[in-house]
N, C-alpha and C positions, 0 to 999 in steps of 0.2 A: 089171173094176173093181178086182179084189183087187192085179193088177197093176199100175194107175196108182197107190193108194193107196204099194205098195212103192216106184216110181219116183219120186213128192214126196218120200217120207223120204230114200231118197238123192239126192235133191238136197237138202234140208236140212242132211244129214248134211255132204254136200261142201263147202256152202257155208260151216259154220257152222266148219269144221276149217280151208278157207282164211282167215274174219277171224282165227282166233285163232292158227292158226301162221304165216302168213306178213308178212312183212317188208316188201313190196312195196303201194305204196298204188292201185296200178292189181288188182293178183290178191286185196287187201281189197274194192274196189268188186265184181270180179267175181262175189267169193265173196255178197257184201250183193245182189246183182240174182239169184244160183241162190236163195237164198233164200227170194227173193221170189217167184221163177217154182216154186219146190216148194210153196209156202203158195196158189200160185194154181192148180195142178193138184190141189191137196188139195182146196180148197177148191171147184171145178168137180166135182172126182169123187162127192164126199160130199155134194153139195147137190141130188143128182138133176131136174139142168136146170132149176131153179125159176130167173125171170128177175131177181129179188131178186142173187141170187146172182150171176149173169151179170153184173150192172148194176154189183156190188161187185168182182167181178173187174177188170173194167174203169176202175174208178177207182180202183182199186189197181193196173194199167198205168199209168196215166196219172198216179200220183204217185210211180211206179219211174222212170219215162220224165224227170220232172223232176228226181228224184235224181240220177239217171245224167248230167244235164248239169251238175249243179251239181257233183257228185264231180270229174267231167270237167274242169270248171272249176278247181276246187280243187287238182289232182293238176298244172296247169298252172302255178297259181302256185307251188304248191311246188317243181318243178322249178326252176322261173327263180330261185328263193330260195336253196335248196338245190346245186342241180345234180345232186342224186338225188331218188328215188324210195325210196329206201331210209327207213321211218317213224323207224329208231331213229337212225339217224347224223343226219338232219334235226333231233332232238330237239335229241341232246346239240351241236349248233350253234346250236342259238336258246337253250340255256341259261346 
């Protein structure tokens, strides 16, 4: 258990250092979905199988799953807007 518990933290760790260092709006979504899957292995380890738990997991899938299309989505128009993926050149051209 003590190991799954260390394995969420670094995926939180990972994720939370990809939104805030990188540049890229596809490696911000990716880093936003580790995130999500380290608060759901936390969350599964620490709640000793109660179905509660399991049920909340799951719809917290299931509203990562809708994120990730709409990110998806978004990262698409900006591309076509842009011509990058790059979040800060994108800016300082819409300003």
């Amino acid at each position: 258990m003590f190991l799954y518990v260390i394995l969420s933290l670094l995926f939180l760790f990972f994720g939370a250092y990809s939104v805030v260092v990188k540049r890229n709006f596809l490696k911000i979504l990716i880093g936003v979905e580790l995130m999500l899957s380290g608060a759901n292995l936390a969350f599964i380890t620490l709640s000793s199988g109660s179905i509660v738990a399991q049920t909340f997991v799951i719809i917290s899938l299931l509203i990562g799953t809708i994120f990730s299309a709409a990110g998806i989505a978004l990262a698409i128009s900006i591309y076509r807007q842009c011509k990058t993926l790059d979040v800060e050149v994108c800016k300082q051209e819409n300003d």
